[in-house]
Each structure stands twice: as C-alpha cells, then as structure tokens.
C-alpha positions as CSV (number, residue, x, y, z in Angstrom):
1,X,-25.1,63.1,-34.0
2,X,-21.6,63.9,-33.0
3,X,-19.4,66.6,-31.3
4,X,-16.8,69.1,-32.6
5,X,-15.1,71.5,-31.0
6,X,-14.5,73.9,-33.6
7,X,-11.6,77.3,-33.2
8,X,-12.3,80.6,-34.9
9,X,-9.3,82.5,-36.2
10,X,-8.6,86.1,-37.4
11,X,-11.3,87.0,-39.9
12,X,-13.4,83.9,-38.8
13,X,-13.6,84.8,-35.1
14,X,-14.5,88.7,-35.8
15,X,-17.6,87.4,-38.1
16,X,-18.7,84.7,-35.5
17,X,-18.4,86.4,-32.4
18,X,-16.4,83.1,-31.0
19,X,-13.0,82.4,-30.5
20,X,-14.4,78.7,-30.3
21,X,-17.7,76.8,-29.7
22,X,-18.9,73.0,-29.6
23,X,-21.5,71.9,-31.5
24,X,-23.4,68.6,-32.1
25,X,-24.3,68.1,-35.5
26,X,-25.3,65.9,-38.0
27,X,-22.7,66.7,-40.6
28,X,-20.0,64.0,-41.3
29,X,-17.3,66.0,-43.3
30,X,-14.9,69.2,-42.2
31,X,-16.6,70.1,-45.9
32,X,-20.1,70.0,-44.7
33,X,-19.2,71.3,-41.6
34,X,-17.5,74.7,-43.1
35,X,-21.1,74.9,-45.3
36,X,-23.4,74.4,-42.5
37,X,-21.5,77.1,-40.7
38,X,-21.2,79.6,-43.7
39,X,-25.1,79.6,-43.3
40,X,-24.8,80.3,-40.0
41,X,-22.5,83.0,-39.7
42,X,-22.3,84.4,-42.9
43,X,-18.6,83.5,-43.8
44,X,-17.4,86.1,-46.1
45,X,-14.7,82.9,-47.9
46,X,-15.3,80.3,-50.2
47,X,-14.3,76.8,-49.5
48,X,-11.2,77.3,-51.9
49,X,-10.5,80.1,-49.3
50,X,-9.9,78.4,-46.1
51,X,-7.6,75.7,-45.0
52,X,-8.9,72.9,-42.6
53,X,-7.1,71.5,-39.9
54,X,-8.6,68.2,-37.7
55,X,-7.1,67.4,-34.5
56,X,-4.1,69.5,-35.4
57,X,-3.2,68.4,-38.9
58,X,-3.6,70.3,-42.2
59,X,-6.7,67.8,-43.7
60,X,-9.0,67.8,-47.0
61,X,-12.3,69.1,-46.4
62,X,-13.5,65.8,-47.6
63,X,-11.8,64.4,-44.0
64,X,-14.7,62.3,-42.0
65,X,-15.5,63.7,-38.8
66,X,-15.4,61.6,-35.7
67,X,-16.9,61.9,-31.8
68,X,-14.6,64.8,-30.4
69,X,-12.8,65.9,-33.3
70,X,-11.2,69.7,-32.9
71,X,-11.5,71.4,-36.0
72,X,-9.9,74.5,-37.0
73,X,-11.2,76.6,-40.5
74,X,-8.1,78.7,-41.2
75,X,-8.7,81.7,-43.7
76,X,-6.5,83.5,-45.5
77,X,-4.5,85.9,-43.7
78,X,-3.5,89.2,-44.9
79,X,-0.1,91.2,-43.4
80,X,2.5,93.1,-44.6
C-alpha cells in the first residue's frame, strides 16, 4: 500500500467536495489512480481529458507511483 497526496482543481474539486485528500491505496499508476477515483467521485472527464502532474511535473498517466507522491489531475479549463 502506499500514500498520495492528491489536489483537486476547478471542475475536480466542485465534483469531489476536496480541495485535496491523502489516501492509501493499492494502485501503482497516476492512470489507475485517476480510474479508481472516477469510481469514486463520479468524474465527469475521460482520461484523454485531464492532464496529470506528479510531484510537480506534467507526467504520463502511465508514471509509477511512489511512497509520498503529490499528484495533481488537471482538467480542462474553460474561460473566455
């Protein structure tokens, strides 16, 4: 098992209630990670949708996760 810190933003945050949260999980990718937590919350993005960043670089979603990683799902952001 290992622990992420994980950050909310914009759309993400208003769905999950959380501007962030730690959890301990089982999951070993940013990928699995964003999937365990669309079941959870009910994401309304794809994976194709959102960006990933791990301990504050832009990463593939196929990134391994280590023991105190901070990860940050970044959707897309509307404005005008």
């Amino acid at each position: 098992m290992t622990t992420i810190h994980i950050t909310y933003f914009a759309a993400l945050r208003d769905v999950t209630g959380y501007a962030e949260e730690t959890l301990i999980t089982e999951v070993v990718t940013a990928q699995a990670l964003f999937h365990k937590l669309t079941a959870k919350y009910h994401w309304p993005f794809s994976e194709a949708d959102i960006q990933v960043a791990i301990n504050d670089r832009y990463q593939p979603t196929d990134t391994l996760l280590k023991e105190g990683d901070r990860v940050v799902f970044i959707p897309p952001v509307a404005g005008g």
